[in-house]
C-alpha positions, 0 to 999 in steps of 0.5 A: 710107129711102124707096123712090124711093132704093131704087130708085136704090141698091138693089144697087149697090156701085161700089167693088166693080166699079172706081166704075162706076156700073151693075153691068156685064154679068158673062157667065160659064159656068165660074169658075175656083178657085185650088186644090182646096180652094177648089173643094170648099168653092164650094158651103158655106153661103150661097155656094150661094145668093149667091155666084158659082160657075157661070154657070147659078147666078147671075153678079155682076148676077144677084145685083145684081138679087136684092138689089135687088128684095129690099131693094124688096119688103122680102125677105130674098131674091130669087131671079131667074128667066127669066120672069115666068110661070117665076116663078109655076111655079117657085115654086108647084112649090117648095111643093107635092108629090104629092097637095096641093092649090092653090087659084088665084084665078079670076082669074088670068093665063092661063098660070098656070091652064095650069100648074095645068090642063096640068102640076100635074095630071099630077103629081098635085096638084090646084087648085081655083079660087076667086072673087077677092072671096071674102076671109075665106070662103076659109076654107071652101075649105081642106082638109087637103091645101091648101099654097098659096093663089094670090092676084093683085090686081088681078086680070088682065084684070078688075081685081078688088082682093082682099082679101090681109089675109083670105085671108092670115090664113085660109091660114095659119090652115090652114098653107097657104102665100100667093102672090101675083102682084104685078106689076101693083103693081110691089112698089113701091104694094103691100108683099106682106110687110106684108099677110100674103103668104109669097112676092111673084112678079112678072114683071120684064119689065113695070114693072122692066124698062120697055123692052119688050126684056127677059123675066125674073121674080123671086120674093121670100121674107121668110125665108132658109128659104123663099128657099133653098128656093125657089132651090135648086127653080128651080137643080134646074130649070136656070131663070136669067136671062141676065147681059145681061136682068139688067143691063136689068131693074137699069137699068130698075128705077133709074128705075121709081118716076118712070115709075110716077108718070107713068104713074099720073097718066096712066093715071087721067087718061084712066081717068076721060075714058073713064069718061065716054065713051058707048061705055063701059059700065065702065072695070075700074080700082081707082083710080076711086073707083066702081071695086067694089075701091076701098076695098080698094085704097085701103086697102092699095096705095100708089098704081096702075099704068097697066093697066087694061081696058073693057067696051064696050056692043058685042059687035061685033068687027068694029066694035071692030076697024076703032076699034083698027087704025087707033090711032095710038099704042096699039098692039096688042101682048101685056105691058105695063110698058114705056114706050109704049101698048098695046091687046089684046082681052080674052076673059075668059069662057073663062078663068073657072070659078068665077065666069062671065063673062057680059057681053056687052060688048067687052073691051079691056085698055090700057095707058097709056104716057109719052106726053102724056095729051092725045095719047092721049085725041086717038087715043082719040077718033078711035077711038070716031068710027071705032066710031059709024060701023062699029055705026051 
């Protein structure tokens, strides 16, 4: 089955629910048990894990979802949380234990190094932090104490593909658990399981749930061991996704496979006009075949998203201010995913360790929505006018 019809019916079973089309809304705290006996068995074997028994474990388009994305990223289970960056902790905490020790990329999402800076610490265990592009050498990074080695690719803000098949293949060499954050691919143009990852994170609010009106995550595990272990963490931590996000991530996720090809095309479309700009010092962009990660990019992801970051050749913020107030469809907004522009600034330098940042350059991360290429491209080029006058 190919993913496209996946997607569409991955999670859905219209007998069940009467042959309405979407699972509907299920809103639940108490579940009601005809007799005693059922009521002490709610809990035996797989139930606890798949089954509708009290609200904050899980309602019936709670499950829809799981399943959903588990058949997508080829899982055995999903566990379905309140937010992306809940996923990323959540499932980092159900792996490690006082006195281990973490290695996280370099170049990961800001909130993911707090928690490993703010919160792990305090908890005793440490994390170390890696370049992206180390590969196979992560090898000698491990010690003793190593449970997990953090991968995300593309990286955020910067955009540096690594090399999951190596690392992968390092770790568990070591008995170290791999993570990945897969969002930017949407588990639909990078399958975490077949290139080595143990545990494939995203947070649903961008791709899957597409609509900018919805905040949730997901995590996926290939075996059962590792997805109860998982759930039964983030069930002690009182983490669910409410019945309502649910049912939008699910209705999203029907259509994510054409708005992602879209998207796609017109992201790379207006990656390689900016590439040609002047203003432009480097388009951070895997799919441009100058791009440092594309040949790894190529080699294991399936297509890419339209997410992507520029370095300008000015450092001026002013000046980059008066070019992006005054864009009239990439508007200036934090997530991405949904169906419309988006533009922030890009402040790489304090978030690295182990590699620095030190281009001088102006950093902008866009993300490139349904609308037609040629508008975007018309807004971007008004912008660039409005720069040459604020730095001239």
């Amino acid at each position: 089955m190919k993913d496209e019809t996946r997607l569409v019916h991955g999670g859905r079973n219209p007998q069940r629910d009467g042959g309405i089309v979407n699972p509907p809304v299920s809103r639940a705290s108490t579940v009601l048990y005809p007799t005693l006996a059922a009521f002490a068995r709610r809990s035996d074997g797989d139930a606890k894990y798949r089954a509708v028994r009290y609200g904050a474990y899980g309602v019936a388009n709670t499950f829809a979802l799981a399943d959903a994305v588990a058949e997508l990223e080829g899982g055995v289970g999903t566990v379905v949380t309140a937010t992306g960056l809940s996923a990323v902790t959540l499932a980092i905490t159900a792996l490690v234990r006082q006195g281990d020790h973490v290695l996280m990329t370099d170049s990961a999402y800001g909130p993911t190094r707090a928690f490993c800076d703010e919160v792990l610490t305090r908890f005793g265990v440490e994390t170390t932090y890696y370049d992206p592009l180390i590969g196979a050498g992560i090898a000698g990074w491990m010690r003793p104490n190593t449970r997990v080695v953090f991968t995300e690719s593309p990286g955020s803000l910067t955009f540096e593909v690594q090399d999951i098949p190596a690392i992968a293949a390092a770790a568990h060499r070591h008995r170290a658990w791999v993570l990945m954050d897969n969002t930017w691919a949407a588990g639909l143009f990078f399958k975490t399981f077949d290139h080595g990852v143990d545990v494939s994170i995203q947070a649903a609010t961008k791709y899957i749930a597409g609509h900018s009106d919805a905040v949730i995550g997901t995590i996926t595990a290939p075996t059962e061991a590792l997805f109860r272990r998982i759930k039964d963490t983030t069930t002690a931590f009182g983490d669910i996704a409410a019945p309502d996000t649910c049912y939008l991530a699910l209705r999203g996720l029907r259509s994510m496979a054409a708005r992602l090809r879209q998207q796609e095309a017109a992201g790379l479309q207006i990656a390689e006009w900016l590439r040609g700009r002047p203003e432009v010092k480097r388009v951070l962009y895997p799919a441009l075949p100058d791009d440092p990660g594309h040949a790894i990019w190529k080699r294991d992801f399936t297509g890419a998203c339209s997410l992507f970051s520029v370095i300008l050749h000015t450092g001026d913020e002013a000046a980059v201010a008066r070019m992006v107030d005054a864009y009239r469809y990439f508007k200036i907004g934090a997530s991405w995913g949904g169906f419309e522009s988006l533009v922030i600034p890009a402040y790489p330098a304090p978030l690295r360790t182990a590699v620095p940042w030190t281009d001088p350059g102006f950093v902008l991360r866009y993300h490139v929505g349904l609308e037609a290429p040629e508008d975007l491209i018309t807004d971007l080029t008004e912008g660039f006018e409005r720069l040459r006058q604020a730095v001239s």
